[in-house]
N, C-alpha and C positions, 0 to 999 in steps of 0.2 A: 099332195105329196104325202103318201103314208109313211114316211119316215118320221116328218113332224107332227104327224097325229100322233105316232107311235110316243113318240118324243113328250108330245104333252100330257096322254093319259099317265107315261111314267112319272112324270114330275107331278099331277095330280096327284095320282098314286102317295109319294114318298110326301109332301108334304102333309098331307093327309093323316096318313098315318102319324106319323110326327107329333102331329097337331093332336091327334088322340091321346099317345102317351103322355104329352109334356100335359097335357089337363088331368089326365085322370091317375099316374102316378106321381113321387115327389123325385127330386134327382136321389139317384141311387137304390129307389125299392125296385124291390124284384116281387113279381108276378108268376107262380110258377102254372106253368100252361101244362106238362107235360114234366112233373115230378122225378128229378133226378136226371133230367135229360134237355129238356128246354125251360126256358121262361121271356118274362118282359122283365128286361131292367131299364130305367131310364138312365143315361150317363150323358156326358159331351165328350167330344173327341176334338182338342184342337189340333189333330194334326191329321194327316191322311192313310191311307190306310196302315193299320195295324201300329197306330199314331207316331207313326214317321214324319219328321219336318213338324214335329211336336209347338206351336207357338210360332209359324211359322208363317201367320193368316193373308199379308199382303202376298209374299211370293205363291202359296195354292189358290189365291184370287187367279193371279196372270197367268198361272198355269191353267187352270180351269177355261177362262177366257181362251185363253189360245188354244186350248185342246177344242173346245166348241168350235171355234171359227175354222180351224182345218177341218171339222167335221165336214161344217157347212160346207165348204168350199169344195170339199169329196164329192158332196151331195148332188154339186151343181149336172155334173156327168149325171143324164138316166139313167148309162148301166150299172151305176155303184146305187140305183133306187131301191134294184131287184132285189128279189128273193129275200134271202137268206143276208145278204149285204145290208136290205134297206130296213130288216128289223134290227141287225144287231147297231147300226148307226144309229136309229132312232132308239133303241132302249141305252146306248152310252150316253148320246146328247141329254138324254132326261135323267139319266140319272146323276150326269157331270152337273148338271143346271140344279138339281135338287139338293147335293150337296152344297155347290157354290151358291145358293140362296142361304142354307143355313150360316157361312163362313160370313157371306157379308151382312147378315141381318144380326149374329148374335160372336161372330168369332168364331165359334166352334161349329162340328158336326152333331144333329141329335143321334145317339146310337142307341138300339133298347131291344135288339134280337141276339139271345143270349145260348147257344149249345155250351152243356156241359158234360160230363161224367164224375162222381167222384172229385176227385181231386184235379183233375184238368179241366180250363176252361177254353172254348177259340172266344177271341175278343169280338164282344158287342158289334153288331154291323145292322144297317139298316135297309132298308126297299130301294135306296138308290144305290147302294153297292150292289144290291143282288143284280138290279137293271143294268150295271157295269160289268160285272163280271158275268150274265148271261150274254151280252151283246159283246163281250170280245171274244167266249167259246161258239156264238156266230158267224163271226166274223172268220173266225178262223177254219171253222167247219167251212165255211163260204169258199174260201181258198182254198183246201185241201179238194172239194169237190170240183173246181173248175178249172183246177190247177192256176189260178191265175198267182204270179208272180210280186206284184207289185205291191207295197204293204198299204192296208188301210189308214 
């Protein structure tokens, strides 16, 4: 089932990565990759995105858990395996599982991808957010393309 392949290389992916910055930076150095515009910072996030439900670790466990398991259970149908449907399933499930690995191993999120300009910054996100929020503009491509109705 290439959903769960997809699924695991994500989560390979983000831990991976993770695993890189938390060794080779300290919490909170920045890294500038692309001066005045990107870097690596290392930080935690204990809440979810854009650290909403701030300390809030048991209830984004269940949530996590249960957003997986309705994954799964999507999954079970082969027409939700297809296309455009079975990548963005499989890049949410690994990127849901990548964060919820960090949540139950240390409380927090690792986050350490930083855009900035000047004076604005977007908050810190990492390889499993990207894999989240690519596999839900899939997802939705999916449905706008085949018009199907029903939501993922």
């Amino acid at each position: 089932m290439w959903s769960i392949a997809i699924a695991v290389v994500a989560l390979v992916l983000d831990q991976a990565s993770k695993w890189l910055v938390m060794t080779r930076l300290t919490l909170f150095e920045q890294s500038p990759i692309i001066p005045g515009l990107f870097s690596l910072q290392f930080v935690y996030n204990p809440g979810a995105a854009f650290s909403i439900f701030r300390n809030q670790r048991l209830f984004l466990i269940l949530i996590a858990l249960a957003a997986v398991g309705g994954m799964l259970y999507y999954l079970r149908d082969p027409e939700n395996r297809k296309g455009l449907s079975g990548w963005g399933m499989g890049l949410l499930i690994g990127g849901t599982l990548g964060n919820l690995t960090d949540r139950i191993r240390t409380g927090e999120v690792v986050d350490f991808l930083l855009f900035y300009w000047k004076d604005w910054s977007f908050p810190n996100f990492n390889v499993a957010d990207i894999c989240i929020t690519v596999g839900v503009g899939l997802l939705i491509l999916h449905m706008l393309l085949t018009g199907e109705k029903r939501p993922a």
